[in-house]
C-alpha positions as CSV (number, residue, x, y, z in Angstrom):
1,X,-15.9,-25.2,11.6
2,X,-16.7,-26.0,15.4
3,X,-14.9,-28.7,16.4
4,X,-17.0,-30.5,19.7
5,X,-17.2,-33.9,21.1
6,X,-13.3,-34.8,20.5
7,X,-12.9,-38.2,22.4
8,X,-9.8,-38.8,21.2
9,X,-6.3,-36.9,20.3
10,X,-5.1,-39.8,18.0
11,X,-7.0,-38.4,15.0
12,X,-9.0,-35.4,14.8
13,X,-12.4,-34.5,13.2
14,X,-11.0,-34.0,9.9
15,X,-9.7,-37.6,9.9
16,X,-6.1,-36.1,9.8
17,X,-3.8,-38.1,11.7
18,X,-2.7,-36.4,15.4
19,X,1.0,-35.9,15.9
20,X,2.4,-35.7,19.4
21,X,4.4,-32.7,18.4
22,X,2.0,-30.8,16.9
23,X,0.5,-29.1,20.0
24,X,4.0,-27.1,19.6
25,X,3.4,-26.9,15.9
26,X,6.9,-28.1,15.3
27,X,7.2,-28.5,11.7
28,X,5.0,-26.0,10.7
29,X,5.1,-23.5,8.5
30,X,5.1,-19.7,9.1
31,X,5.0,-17.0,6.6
32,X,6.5,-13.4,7.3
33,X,5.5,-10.1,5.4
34,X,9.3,-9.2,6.0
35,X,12.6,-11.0,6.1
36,X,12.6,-12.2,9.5
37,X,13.2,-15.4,11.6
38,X,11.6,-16.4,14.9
39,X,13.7,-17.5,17.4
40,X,11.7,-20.5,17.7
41,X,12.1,-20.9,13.5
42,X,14.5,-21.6,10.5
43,X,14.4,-19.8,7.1
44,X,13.2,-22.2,4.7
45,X,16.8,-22.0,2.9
46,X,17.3,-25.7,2.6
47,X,19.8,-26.1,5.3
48,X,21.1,-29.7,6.2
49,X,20.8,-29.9,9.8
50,X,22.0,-32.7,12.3
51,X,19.8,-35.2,13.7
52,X,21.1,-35.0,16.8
53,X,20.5,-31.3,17.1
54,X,17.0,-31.4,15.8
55,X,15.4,-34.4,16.6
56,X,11.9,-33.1,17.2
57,X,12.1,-31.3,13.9
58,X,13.5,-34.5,11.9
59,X,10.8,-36.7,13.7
60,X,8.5,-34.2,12.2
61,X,9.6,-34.3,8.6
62,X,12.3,-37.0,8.2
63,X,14.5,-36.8,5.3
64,X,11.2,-36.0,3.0
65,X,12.9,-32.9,1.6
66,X,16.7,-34.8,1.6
67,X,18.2,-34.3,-2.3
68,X,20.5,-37.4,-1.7
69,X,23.7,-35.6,-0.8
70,X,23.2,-36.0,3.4
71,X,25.1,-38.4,5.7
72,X,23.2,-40.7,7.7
73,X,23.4,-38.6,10.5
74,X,21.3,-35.4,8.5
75,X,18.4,-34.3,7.2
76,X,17.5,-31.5,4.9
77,X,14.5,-28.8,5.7
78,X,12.7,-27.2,2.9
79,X,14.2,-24.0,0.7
80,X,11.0,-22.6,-0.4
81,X,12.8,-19.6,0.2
82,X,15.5,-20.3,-2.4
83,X,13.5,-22.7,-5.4
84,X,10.5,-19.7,-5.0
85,X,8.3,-23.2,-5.7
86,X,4.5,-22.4,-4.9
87,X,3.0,-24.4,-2.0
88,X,0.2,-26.8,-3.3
89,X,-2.2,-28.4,-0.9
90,X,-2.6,-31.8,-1.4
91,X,-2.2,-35.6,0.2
92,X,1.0,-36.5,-1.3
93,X,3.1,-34.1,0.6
94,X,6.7,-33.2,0.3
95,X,6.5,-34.3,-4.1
96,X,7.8,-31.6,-5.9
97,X,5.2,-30.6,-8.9
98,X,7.2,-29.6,-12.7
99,X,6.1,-26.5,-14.3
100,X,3.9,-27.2,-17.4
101,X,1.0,-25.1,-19.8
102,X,-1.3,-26.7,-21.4
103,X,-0.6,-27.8,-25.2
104,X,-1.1,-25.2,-27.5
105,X,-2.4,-26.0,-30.9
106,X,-3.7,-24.9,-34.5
107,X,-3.1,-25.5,-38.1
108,X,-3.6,-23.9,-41.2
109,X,-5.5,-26.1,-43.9
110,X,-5.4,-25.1,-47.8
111,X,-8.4,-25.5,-49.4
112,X,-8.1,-24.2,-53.0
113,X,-5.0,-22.3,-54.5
114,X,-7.1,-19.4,-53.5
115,X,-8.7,-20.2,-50.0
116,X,-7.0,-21.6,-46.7
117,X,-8.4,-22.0,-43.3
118,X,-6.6,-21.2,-40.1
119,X,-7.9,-22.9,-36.3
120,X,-6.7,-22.3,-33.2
121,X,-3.8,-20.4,-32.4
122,X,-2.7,-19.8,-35.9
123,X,-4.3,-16.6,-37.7
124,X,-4.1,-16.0,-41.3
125,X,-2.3,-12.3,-42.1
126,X,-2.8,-12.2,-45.9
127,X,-4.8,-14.4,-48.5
128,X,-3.6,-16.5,-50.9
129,X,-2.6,-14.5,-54.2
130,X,-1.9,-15.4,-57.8
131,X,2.2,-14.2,-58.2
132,X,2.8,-12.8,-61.7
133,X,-0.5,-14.3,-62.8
134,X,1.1,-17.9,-62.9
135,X,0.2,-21.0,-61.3
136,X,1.9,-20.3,-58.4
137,X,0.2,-19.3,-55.3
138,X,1.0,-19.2,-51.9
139,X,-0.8,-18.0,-48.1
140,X,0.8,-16.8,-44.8
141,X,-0.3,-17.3,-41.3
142,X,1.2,-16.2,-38.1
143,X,1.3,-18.1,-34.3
144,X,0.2,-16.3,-31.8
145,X,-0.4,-18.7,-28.5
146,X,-2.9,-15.1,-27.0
147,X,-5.3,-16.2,-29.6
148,X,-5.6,-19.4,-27.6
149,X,-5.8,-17.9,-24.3
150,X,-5.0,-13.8,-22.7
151,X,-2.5,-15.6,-20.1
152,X,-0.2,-16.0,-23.0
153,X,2.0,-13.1,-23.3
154,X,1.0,-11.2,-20.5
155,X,4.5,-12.3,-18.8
156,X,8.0,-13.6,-19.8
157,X,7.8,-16.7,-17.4
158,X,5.2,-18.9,-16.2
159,X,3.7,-16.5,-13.1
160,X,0.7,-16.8,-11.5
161,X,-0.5,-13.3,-9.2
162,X,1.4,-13.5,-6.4
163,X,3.4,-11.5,-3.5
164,X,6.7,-12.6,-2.1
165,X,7.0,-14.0,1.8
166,X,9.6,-15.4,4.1
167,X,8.6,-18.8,4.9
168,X,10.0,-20.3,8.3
169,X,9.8,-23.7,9.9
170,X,9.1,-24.2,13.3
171,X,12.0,-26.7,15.1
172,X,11.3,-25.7,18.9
């Protein structure tokens, strides 16, 4: 996108709201192939820094990313670096997301002594069968959540594709 005909520097075209620190990109965000800092940077580690110290930085981002254990005279930056959380675009900026799947469901529904019915995740391994020619009867059916969906069971945690990166803040 072209951006032409900018009359003012209080908000640009996007409707985004212009910050005077921005034309340094303080604040911003880098991401590094390797582990390495810019001079001009912090690792992502979660440090609490001084106000005093940082001031352009902390008029940047405040105490959005402050857990509650600062003094009045700190402010936390964000340890992407540490949590490994994902970076989701979005307007409410700074909220951390919870992990979550979606619900998996099923059932298994007997129909006769002889017949059942199995939906969703659930998958019938053996019919129902007469034991020692009695009135007893019984069925079995298994879970399996890849039924459902191939994500399941593909990983032992909840990963999407990714590739590991060093993420830095600008503060200078």
């Amino acid at each position: 996108m072209k951006i032409i005909n900018l009359i003012t520097n209080e908000i640009n075209q996007n409707g985004y709201n212009f910050n005077l620190l921005t034309k340094n990109k303080i604040g911003f965000l880098y991401t590094a192939p390797v582990n390495i800092v810019p001079e001009d940077c912090l690792a992502c580690d979660g440090y609490v820094l001084k106000i005093e110290d940082y001031k352009k930085l902390y008029a940047v981002i405040g105490t959005t990313f402050n857990t509650g254990d600062e003094t009045e005279d700190e402010f936390r930056i964000p340890d992407y670096n540490i949590t490994k959380r994902f970076l989701q675009p979005g307007n409410d900026v700074g909220i951390k997301v919870a992990a979550g799947l979606p619900n998996i469901t099923g059932g298994n529904t007997i129909v006769s002594p002889y017949q059942s019915n199995t939906y969703g995740a659930f998958a019938k391994t053996s019919g129902s069968q007469n034991i020692h020619g009695g009135g007893e009867w019984y069925s079995i059916s298994n879970f399996d959540a890849s039924r459902s969906s191939i994500i399941y069971g593909s990983s032992t945690t909840v990963q999407p594709p990714s590739q590991i990166v060093h993420i830095c803040i600008k503060y200078k």
